[in-house]
C-alpha positions as CSV (number, residue, x, y, z in Angstrom):
1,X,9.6,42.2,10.4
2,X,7.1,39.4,9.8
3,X,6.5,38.5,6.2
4,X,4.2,35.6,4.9
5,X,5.6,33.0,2.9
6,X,3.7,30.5,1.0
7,X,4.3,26.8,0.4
8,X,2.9,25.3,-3.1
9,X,2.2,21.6,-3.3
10,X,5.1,19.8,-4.1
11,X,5.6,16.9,-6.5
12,X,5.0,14.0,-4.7
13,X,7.1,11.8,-6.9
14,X,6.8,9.9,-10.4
15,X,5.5,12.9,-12.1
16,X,2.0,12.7,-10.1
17,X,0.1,16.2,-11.2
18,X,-2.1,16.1,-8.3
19,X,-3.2,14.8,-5.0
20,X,-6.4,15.1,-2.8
21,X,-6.4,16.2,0.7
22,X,-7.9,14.3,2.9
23,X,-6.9,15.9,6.4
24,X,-5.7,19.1,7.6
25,X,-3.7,19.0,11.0
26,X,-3.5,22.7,11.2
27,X,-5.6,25.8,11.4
28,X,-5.3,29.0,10.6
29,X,-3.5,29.9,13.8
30,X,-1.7,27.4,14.9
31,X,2.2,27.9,15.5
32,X,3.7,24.9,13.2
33,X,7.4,23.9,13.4
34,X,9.7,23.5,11.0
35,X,9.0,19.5,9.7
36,X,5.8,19.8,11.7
37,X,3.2,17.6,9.7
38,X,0.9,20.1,8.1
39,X,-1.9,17.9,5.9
40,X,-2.2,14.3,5.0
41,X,-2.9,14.0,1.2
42,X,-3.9,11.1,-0.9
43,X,-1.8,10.5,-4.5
44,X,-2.7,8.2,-7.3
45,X,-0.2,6.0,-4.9
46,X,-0.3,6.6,-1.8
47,X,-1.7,8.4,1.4
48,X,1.5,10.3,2.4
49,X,1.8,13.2,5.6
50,X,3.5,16.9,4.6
51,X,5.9,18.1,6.6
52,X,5.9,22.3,6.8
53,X,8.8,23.9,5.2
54,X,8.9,27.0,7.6
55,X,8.4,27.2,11.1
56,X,6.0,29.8,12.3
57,X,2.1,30.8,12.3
58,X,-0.8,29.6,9.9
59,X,-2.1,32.2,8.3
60,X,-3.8,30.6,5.5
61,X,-4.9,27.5,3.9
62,X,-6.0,27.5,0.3
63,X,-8.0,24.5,0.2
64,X,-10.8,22.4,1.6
65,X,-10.6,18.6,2.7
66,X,-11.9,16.3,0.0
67,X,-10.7,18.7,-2.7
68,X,-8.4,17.8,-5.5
69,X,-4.9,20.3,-5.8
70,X,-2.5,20.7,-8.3
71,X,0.9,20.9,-7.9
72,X,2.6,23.4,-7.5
73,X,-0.9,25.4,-6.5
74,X,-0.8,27.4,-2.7
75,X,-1.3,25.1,-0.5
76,X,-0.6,27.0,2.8
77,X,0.8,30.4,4.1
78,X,2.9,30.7,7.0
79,X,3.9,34.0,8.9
80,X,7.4,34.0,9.6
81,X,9.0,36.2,11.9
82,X,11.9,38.3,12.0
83,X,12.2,37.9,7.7
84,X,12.6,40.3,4.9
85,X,8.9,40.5,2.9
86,X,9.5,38.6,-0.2
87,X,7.8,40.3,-3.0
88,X,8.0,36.0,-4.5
89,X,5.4,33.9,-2.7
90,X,7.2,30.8,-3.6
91,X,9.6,29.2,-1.1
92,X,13.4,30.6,-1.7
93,X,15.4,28.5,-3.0
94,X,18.0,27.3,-0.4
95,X,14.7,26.7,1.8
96,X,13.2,24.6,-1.7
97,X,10.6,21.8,0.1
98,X,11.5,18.5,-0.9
99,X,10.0,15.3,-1.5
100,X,7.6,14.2,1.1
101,X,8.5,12.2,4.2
102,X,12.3,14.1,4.4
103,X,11.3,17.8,5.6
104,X,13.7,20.4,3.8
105,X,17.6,20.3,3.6
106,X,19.2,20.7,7.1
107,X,23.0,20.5,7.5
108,X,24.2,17.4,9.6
109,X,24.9,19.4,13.1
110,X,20.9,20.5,12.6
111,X,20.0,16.9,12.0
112,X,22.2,15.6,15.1
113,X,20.2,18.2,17.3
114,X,17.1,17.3,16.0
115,X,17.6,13.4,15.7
116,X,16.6,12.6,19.8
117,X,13.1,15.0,19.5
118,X,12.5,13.1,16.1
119,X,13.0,9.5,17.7
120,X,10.6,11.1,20.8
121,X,7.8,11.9,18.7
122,X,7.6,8.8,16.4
123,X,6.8,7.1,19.9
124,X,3.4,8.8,20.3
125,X,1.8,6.4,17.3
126,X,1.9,9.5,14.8
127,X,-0.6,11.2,16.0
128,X,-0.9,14.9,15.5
129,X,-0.8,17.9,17.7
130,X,-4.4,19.1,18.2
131,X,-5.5,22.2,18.2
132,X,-8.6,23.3,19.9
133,X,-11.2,22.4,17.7
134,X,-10.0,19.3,16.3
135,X,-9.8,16.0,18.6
136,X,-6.7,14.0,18.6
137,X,-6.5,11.1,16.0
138,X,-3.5,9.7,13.8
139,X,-4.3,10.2,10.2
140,X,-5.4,6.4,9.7
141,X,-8.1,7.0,11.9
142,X,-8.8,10.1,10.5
143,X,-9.1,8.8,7.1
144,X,-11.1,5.6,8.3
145,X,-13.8,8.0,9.8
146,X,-14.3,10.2,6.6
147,X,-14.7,7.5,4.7
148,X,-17.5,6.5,7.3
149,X,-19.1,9.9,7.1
150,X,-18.0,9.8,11.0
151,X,-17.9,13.3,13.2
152,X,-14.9,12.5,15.8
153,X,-16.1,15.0,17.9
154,X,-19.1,12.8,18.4
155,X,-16.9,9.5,19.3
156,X,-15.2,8.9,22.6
157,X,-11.8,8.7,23.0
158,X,-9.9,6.2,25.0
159,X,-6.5,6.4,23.7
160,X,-3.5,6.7,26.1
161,X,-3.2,10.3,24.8
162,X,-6.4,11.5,24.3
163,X,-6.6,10.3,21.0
164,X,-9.7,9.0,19.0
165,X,-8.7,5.3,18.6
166,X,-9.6,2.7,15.9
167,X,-11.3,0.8,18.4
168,X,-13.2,3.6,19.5
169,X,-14.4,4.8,15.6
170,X,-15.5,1.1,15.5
171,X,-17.5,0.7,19.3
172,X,-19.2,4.2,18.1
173,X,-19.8,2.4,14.8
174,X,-21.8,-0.3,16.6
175,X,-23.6,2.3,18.9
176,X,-24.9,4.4,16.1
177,X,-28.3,3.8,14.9
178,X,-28.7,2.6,11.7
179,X,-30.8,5.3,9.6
180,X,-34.3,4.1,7.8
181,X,-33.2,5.0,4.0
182,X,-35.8,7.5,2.8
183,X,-34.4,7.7,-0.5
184,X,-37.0,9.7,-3.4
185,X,-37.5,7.1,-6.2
186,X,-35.1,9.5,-8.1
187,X,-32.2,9.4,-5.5
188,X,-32.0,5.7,-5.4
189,X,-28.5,5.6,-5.8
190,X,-24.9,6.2,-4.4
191,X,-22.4,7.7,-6.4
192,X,-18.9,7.6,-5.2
193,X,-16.0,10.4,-6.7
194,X,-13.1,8.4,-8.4
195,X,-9.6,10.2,-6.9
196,X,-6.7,8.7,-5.3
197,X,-6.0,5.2,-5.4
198,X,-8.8,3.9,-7.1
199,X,-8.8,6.4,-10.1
200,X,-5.1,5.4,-10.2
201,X,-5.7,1.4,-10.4
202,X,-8.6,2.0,-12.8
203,X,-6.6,3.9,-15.1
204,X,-3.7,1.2,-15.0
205,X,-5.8,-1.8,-15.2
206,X,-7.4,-0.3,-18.7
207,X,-3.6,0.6,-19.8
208,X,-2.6,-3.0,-19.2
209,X,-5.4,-4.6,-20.4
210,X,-5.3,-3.2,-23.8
211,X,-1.7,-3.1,-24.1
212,X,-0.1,-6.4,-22.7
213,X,-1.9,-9.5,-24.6
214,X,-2.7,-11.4,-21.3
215,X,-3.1,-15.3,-21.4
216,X,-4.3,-16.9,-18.7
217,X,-3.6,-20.6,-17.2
218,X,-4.9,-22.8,-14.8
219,X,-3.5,-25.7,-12.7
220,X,-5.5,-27.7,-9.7
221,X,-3.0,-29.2,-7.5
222,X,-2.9,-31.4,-4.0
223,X,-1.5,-28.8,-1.4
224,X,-2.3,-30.9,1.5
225,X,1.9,-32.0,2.1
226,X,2.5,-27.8,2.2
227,X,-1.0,-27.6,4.7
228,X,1.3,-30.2,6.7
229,X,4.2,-28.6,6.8
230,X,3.0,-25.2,7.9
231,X,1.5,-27.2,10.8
232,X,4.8,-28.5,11.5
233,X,6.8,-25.1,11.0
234,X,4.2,-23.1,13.2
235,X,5.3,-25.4,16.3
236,X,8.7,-24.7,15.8
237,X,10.7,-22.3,17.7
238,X,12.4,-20.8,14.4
239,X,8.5,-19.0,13.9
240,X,7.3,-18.2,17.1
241,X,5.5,-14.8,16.9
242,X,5.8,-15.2,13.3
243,X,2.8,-15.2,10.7
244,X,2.9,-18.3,9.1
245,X,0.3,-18.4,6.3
246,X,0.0,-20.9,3.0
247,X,0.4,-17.1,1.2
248,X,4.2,-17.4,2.8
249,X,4.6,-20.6,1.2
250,X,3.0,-19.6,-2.4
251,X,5.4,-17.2,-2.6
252,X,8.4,-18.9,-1.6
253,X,7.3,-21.4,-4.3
254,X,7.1,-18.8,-7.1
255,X,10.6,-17.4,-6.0
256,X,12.1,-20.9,-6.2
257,X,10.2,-21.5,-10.1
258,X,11.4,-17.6,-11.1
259,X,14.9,-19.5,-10.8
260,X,14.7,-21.4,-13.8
261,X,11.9,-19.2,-15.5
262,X,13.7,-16.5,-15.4
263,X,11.6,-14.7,-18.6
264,X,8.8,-14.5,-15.9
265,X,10.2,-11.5,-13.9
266,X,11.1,-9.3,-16.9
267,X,9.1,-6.3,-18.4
268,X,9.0,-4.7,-22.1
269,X,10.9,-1.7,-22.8
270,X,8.9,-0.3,-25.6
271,X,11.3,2.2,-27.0
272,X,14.0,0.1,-27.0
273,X,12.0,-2.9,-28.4
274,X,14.1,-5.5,-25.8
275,X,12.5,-7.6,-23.1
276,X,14.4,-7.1,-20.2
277,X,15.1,-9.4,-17.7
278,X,15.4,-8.5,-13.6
279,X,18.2,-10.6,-12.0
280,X,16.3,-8.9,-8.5
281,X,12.9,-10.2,-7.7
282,X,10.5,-6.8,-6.0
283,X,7.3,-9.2,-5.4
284,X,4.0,-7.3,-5.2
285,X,1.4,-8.9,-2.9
286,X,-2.2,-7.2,-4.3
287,X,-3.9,-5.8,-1.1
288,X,-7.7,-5.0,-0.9
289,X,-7.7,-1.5,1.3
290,X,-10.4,0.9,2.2
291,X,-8.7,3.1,-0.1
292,X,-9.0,0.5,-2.7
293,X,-6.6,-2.4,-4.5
294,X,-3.1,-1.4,-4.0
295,X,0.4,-4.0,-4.6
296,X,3.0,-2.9,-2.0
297,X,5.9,-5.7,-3.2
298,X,9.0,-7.1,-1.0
299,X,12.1,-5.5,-2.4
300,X,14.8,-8.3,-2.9
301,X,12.7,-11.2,-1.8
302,X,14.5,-13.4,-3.8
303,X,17.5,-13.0,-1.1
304,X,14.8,-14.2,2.0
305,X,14.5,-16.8,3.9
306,X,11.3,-18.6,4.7
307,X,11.2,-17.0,8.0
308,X,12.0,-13.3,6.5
309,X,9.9,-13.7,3.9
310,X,6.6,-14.7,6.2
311,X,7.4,-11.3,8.3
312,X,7.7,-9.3,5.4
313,X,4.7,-10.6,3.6
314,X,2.6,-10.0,7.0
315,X,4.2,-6.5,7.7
316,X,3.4,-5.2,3.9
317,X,-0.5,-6.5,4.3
318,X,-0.6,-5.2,7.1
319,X,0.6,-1.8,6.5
320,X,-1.7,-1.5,3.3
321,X,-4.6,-2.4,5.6
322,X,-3.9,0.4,7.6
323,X,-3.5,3.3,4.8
324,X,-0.2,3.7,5.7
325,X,1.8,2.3,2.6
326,X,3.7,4.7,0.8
327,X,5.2,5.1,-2.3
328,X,7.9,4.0,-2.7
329,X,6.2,0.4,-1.3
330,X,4.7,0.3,-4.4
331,X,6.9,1.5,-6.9
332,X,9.1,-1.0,-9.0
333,X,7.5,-4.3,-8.9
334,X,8.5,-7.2,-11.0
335,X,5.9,-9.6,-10.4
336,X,2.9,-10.1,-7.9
337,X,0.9,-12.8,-6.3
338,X,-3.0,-11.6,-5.7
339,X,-4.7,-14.1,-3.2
340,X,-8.4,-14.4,-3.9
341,X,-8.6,-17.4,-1.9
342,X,-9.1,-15.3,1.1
343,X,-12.7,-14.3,-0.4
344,X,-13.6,-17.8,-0.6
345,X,-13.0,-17.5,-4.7
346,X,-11.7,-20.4,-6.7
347,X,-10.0,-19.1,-8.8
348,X,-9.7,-16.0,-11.0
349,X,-8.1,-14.0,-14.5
350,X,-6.1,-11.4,-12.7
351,X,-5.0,-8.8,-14.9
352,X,-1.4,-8.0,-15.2
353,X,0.7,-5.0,-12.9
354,X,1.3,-2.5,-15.4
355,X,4.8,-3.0,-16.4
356,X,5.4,-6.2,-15.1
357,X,5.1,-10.0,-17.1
358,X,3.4,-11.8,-15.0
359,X,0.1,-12.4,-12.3
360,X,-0.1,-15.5,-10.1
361,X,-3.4,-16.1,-8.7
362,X,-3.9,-18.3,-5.3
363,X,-7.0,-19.6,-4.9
364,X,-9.1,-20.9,-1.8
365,X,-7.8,-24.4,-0.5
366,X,-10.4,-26.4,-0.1
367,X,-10.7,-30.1,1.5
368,X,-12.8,-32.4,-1.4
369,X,-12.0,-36.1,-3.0
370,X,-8.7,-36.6,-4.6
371,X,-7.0,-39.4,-6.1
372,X,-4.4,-40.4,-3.8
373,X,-1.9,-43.3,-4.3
374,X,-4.2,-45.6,-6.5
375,X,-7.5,-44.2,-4.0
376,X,-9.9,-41.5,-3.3
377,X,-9.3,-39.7,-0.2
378,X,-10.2,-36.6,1.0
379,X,-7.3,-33.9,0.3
380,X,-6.6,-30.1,0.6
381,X,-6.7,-28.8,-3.0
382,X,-6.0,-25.4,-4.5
383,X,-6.1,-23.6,-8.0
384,X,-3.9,-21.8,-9.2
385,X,-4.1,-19.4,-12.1
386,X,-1.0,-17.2,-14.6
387,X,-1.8,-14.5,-16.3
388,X,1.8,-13.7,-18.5
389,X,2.2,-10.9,-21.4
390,X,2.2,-12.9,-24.2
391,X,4.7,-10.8,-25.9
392,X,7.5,-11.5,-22.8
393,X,6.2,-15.0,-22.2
394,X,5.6,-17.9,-24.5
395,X,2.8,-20.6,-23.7
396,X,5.7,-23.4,-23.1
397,X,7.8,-20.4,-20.9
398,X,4.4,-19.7,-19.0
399,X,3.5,-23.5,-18.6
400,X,6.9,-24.8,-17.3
401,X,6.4,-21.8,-14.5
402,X,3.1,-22.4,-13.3
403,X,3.7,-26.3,-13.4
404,X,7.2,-25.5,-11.4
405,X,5.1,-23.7,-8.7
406,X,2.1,-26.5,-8.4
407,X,5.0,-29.3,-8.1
408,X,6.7,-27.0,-5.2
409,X,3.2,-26.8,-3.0
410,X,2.6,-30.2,-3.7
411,X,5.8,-31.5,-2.9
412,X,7.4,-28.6,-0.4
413,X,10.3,-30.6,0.6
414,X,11.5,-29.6,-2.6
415,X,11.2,-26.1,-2.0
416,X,13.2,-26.5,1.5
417,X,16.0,-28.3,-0.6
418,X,16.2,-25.6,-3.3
419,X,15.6,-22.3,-0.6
């Protein structure tokens, strides 16, 4: 006999109470497997897919895209067949969901059988099983055409499996008219809900500003021997197909300086009253996304190469870009570069990572007159910026830091000797 089971919105980790949904990939209807991804939602960390608990048919779902739901609310109702009715709603408890991204509990014969399938389907570019009504489209692209107010019904796809690509949401973008803005003197202005990612930075960057005493301090230096030396390292067979940016080599610098400023990668355990000191080095790299700022770090990057490091700095930018960072990218970081430089800013005051000592800002290189051996020549320059917690960090602590990574950039062969 049939009997209806229904899922409630799990917690998505770190004690987050809620999370909008930004896509269903279901209707009411459809036959979903067990695993099947049911709905991407957006947490105040990250985009994440859910997997469905039960296999079976959609009977229900008890809420609208764009809507905020609590957890532990009905989320969706799934007919099962061939089960007792269960007078609880809930899920039973050997059949508990768990936390997103691992499906429920399966014993290791079940995961065997399902490992080849699994391995299958990750080859299709995550894109979801349509049903009749909705056009095919992974969740990125989904998410990239809400935010655009787009219809993908309207755009064309050209996607080796039907799908609506990127490229496609952006060639539509182009061929779309722009509208002539009739807005009524009293509707002449844009007001944009605060969820997700943004409502989670906002509420962080207030927290840190008002509870870590930031100081903030500058230091121009001559890059141009590290500008010469990526233009060496980029012909180089050791980084073919690899990203090579002056980002890579800013970091590598401030791994190199944490070794003798240790106090820089520490945070402040409040109930205990003890600074605490990291020995491992989880460096966040702030990323501007369409879903707003988010810092992704490297776990262990003290333990990288040069060559590692330039991958992994390229792969977590450009994971972020695509809204497909989760959470645990972005959970325990120790310290983070932000690189306004790429906007064509000088330099900045970042504010601090909640929980974390320390900020290092990287700002635009820029070729102007220098002094150069006893002359004026025309050099590639940079500023860089700290902001430390003043109760972790000392001015003499946060000094000998920021002048460690200026002396690195300027002189890099040091940084090859020390890596």
């Amino acid at each position: 006999m049939p009997t209806v089971k229904t899922f409630l919105l799990p917690d998505l980790g770190e004690g987050l109470t809620d999370a909008e949904l930004l896509t269903w990939l279901v209707a009411v209807g459809d036959t979903v497997t067990l695993n099947q991804n049911i709905a991407e939602v957006e947490t105040a960390k990250a985009s994440v897919e859910l997997p469905s608990p039960y296999a079976g048919t959609v009977v229900a779902l008890h809420a609208e895209e764009g809507t905020t739901v609590d957890v532990g609310s009905p989320f969706i109702d799934v007919e099962i067949a061939g089960e007792e009715p269960n007078a609880d709603p809930a899920p039973p408890a050997e059949r508990t969901p768990v936390l997103v991204g691992y499906g429920v509990a399966e014993d290791s014969s079940s995961r065997r059988r399902r490992r080849h399938a699994t391995t299958t389907a990750a080859r299709v570019d995550d894109v979801p099983a349509p049903h009749p009504t909705r056009p095919l489209a992974s969740p990125p692209v989904r998410f990239a055409a809400k935010q655009r107010g787009v219809d993908l019904t309207e755009v064309d796809a050209t996607g080796v499996h039907g799908e609506v690509t990127r490229n496609d949401l952006e060639r539509h973008r182009d061929a779309t008219p722009v509208p002539t803005p009739t807005a009524a003197p009293d509707t002449d202005e844009e007001r944009i809900p605060i969820r997700g990612v943004r409502k989670h930075t906002a509420a962080a960057m207030v927290r840190s500003a008002f509870t870590a005493p930031h100081v903030t301090e500058f230091v121009t230096v001559d890059v141009t021997p590290t500008i010469e030396l990526l233009a060496q390292l980029r012909k180089t067979k050791h980084f073919t197909d690899v990203r090579l940016t002056p980002l890579t080599l800013v970091a590598k610098a401030l791994l190199v300086a944490l070794r003798t400023n240790p106090t820089l990668n520490s945070f402040w355990d409040e109930d205990a009253q003890e600074i605490v000191v990291k020995r491992s080095v989880n460096l966040g790299i702030a990323a501007a996304t369409p879903r707003g700022l988010m810092v992704p770090n490297i776990k262990n990057a003290h333990t990288l190469g040069l060559r590692d490091l330039a991958i992994a700095v390229s792969d977590l930018t450009t994971t972020a870009k695509e809204g497909k960072t989760g959470p645990a990218d972005l959970a325990d970081g120790t310290i983070t570069i932000t690189n306004v430089g790429v906007f064509g800013v000088d330099a900045g005051t970042p504010i601090l990572n909640p929980g974390e000592a320390a900020i290092l800002c990287f700002g635009a290189i820029r070729r102007q007159p220098w002094e150069y051996r006893g002359e004026i020549a025309l050099r590639s320059v940079t500023t860089l910026s700290l902001s430390f917690d003043h109760r972790l960090v000392d001015g003499e602590q946060g000094s000998r830091f920021l002048a460690a990574v200026g002396q690195i950039l300027a002189d890099p062969m040091t940084l090859i000797a020390l890596s």
